[in-house]
C-alpha positions as CSV (number, residue, x, y, z in Angstrom):
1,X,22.6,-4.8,14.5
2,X,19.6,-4.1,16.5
3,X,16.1,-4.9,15.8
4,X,14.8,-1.4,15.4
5,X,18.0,0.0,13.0
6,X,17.7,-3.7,10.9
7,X,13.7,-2.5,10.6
8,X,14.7,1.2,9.7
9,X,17.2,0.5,7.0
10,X,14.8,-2.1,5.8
11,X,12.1,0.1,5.2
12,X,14.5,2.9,4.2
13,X,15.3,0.6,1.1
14,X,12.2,0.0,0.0
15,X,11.3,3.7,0.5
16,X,13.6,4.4,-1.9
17,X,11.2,5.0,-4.7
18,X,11.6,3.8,-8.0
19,X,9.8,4.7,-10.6
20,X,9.2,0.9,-11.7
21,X,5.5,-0.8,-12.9
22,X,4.1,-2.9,-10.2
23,X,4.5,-6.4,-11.3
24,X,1.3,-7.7,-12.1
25,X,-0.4,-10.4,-9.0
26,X,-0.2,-14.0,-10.4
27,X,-2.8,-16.3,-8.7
28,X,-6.2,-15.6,-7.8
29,X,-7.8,-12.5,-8.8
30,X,-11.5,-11.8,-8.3
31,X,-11.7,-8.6,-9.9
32,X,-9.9,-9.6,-13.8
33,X,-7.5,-7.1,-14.8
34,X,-6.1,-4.4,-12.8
35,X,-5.6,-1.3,-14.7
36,X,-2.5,0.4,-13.2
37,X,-1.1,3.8,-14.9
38,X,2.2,3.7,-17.2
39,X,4.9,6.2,-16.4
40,X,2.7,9.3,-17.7
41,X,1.8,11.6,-14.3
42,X,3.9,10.3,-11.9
43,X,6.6,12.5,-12.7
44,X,3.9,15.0,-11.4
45,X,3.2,13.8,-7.8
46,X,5.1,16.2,-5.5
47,X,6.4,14.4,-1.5
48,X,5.0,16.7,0.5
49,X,5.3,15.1,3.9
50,X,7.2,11.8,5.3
51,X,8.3,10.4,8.7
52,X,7.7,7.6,10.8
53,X,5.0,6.5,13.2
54,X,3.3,3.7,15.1
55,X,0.8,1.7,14.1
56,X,-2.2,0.7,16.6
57,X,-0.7,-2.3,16.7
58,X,2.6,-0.8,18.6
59,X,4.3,-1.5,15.7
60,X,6.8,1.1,13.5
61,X,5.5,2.3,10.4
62,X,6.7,5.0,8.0
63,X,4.7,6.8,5.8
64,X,4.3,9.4,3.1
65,X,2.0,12.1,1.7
66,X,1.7,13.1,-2.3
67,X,0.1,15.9,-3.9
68,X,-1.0,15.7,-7.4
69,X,-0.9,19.0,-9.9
70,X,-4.7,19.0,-8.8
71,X,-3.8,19.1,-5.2
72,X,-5.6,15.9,-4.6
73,X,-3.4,14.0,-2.0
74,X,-2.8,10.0,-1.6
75,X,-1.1,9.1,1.9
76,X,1.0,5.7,2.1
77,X,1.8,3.9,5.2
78,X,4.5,1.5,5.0
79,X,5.7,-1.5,7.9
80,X,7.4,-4.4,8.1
81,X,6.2,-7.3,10.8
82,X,8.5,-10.2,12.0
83,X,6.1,-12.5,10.9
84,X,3.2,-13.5,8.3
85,X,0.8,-13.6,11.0
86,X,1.7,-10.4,12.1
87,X,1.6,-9.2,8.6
88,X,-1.6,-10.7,8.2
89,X,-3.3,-9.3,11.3
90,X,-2.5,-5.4,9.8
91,X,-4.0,-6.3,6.1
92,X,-7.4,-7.2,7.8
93,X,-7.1,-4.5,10.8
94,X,-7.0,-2.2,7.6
95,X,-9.9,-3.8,6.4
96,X,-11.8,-3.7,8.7
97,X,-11.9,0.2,7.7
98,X,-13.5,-0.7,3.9
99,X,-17.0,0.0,3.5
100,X,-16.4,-1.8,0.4
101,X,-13.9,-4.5,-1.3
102,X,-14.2,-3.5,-5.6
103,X,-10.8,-5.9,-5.6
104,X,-8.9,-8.9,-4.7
105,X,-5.4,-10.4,-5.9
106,X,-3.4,-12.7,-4.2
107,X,-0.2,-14.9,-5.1
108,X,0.5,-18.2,-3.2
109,X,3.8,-20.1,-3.3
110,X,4.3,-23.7,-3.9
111,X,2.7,-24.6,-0.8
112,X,-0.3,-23.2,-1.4
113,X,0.6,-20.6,1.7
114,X,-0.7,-16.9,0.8
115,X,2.4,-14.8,0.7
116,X,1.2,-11.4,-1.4
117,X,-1.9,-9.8,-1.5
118,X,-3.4,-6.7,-3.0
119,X,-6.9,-5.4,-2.0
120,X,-8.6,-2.7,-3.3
121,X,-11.4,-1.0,-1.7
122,X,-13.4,2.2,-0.6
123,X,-14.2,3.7,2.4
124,X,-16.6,6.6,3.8
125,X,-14.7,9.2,5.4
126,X,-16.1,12.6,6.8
127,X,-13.8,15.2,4.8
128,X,-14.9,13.2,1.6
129,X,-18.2,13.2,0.3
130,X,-17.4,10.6,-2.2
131,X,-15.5,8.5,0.0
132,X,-11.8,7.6,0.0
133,X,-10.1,4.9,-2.0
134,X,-8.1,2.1,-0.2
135,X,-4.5,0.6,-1.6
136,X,-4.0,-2.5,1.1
137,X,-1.0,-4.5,-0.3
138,X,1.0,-7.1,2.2
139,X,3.9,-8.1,0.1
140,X,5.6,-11.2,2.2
141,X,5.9,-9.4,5.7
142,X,5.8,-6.2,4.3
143,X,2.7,-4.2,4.8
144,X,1.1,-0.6,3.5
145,X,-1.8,1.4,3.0
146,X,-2.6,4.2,0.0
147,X,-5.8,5.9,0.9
148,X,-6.9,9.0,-1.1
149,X,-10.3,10.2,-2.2
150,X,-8.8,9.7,-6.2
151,X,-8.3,6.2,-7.2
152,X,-6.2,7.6,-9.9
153,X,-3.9,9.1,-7.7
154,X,-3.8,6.2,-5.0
155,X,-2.8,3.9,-7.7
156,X,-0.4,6.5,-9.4
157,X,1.4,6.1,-6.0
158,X,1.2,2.4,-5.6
159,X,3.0,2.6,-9.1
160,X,5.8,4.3,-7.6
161,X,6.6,1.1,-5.2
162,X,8.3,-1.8,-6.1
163,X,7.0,-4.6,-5.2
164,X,8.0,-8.9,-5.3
C-alpha cells in the first residue's frame, strides 16, 4: 500500500465523525477544567465544505467547514505526520499564529515523552473584529486546527472528533 493511500484512508477513518465526548486530557493542565459542550447543538452544525489540501509544510492535510443555525462557521484542518517531531513542528507553526494562549493540556506516557496536547488560544484576524478562536490538538502524530471567531462553536466541533 502506498504512502499517500495508507495516509488517506488514515485520515478518512478518523474523519469519520462520531458524535462521541472528547475524552478529558490527563496530565498537566494550566488552565483547570475545560468546559466542553454535551451532545445538545451539535446535531445543529451543518458540513458545508470538505476536501483535502497541503499544509505549508508540503504536507497533506484535509479539512472541513461547519455552519451553525447562526451561520457562524468553525473550519478544521486535519493531518497526520510520520513522526512526533513532525507532528510537533505543525502544533507550534500553528502557534505561532496565537496572539494569545487562554489554555494548555497535555498528556505524557510513562516515559515522561509528550504524546497529546490540546491548546487553546485566540488570534486577531482582519474579517473579525473580535478575533478568532484557536482549537490546536496534536493527538500522537495526529495533528488539527479549529479556528472560528465563536469559541462555542470551535469547541462544538472539536466535540465531534474522537480523540485517544
Amino acid at each position: 500500500m502506498t504512502h499517500k493511500l495508507w495516509l488517506w484512508i488514515s485520515i478518512t477513518l478518523i474523519l469519520s465523525v462520531f458524535s462521541v465526548p472528547v475524552i478529558a486530557a490527563q496530565g498537566q493542565s494550566d488552565c483547570g477544567t475545560t468546559s466542553v459542550p454535551n451532545k445538545t447543538g451539535q446535531d445543529d452544525l451543518k458540513l458545508l465544505i470538505h476536501g483535502d489540501g497541503k499544509l505549508d509544510s508540503g504536507h497533506d492535510s484535509v479539512f472541513r467547514v461547519y455552519s451553525a443555525p447562526d451561520g457562524t462557521q468553525a473550519r478544521v484542518i486535519y493531518a497526520k505526520f510520520a513522526s512526533v517531531s513532525d507532528a510537533e513542528r505543525q502544533t507550534l507553526d500553528w502557534l505561532k499564529q496565537a496572539t494569545k494562549v487562554t489554555c494548555r493540556e497535555n498528556d505524557k506516557n510513562v516515559d515522561g515523552q509528550l504524546v497529546n496536547e490540546r491548546i487553546l488560544a485566540t488570534r486577531r484576524v482582519a474579517k473579525s473584529s473580535g478575533g478568532e478562536f484557536m482549537v490546536i490538538r496534536r493527538d500522537d502524530l495526529i495533528c488539527y486546527l479549529i479556528e472560528s471567531t465563536s469559541l462555542k462553536v470551535a469547541m462544538q466541533v472539536e466535540s465531534l472528533i474522537r480523540h485517544k
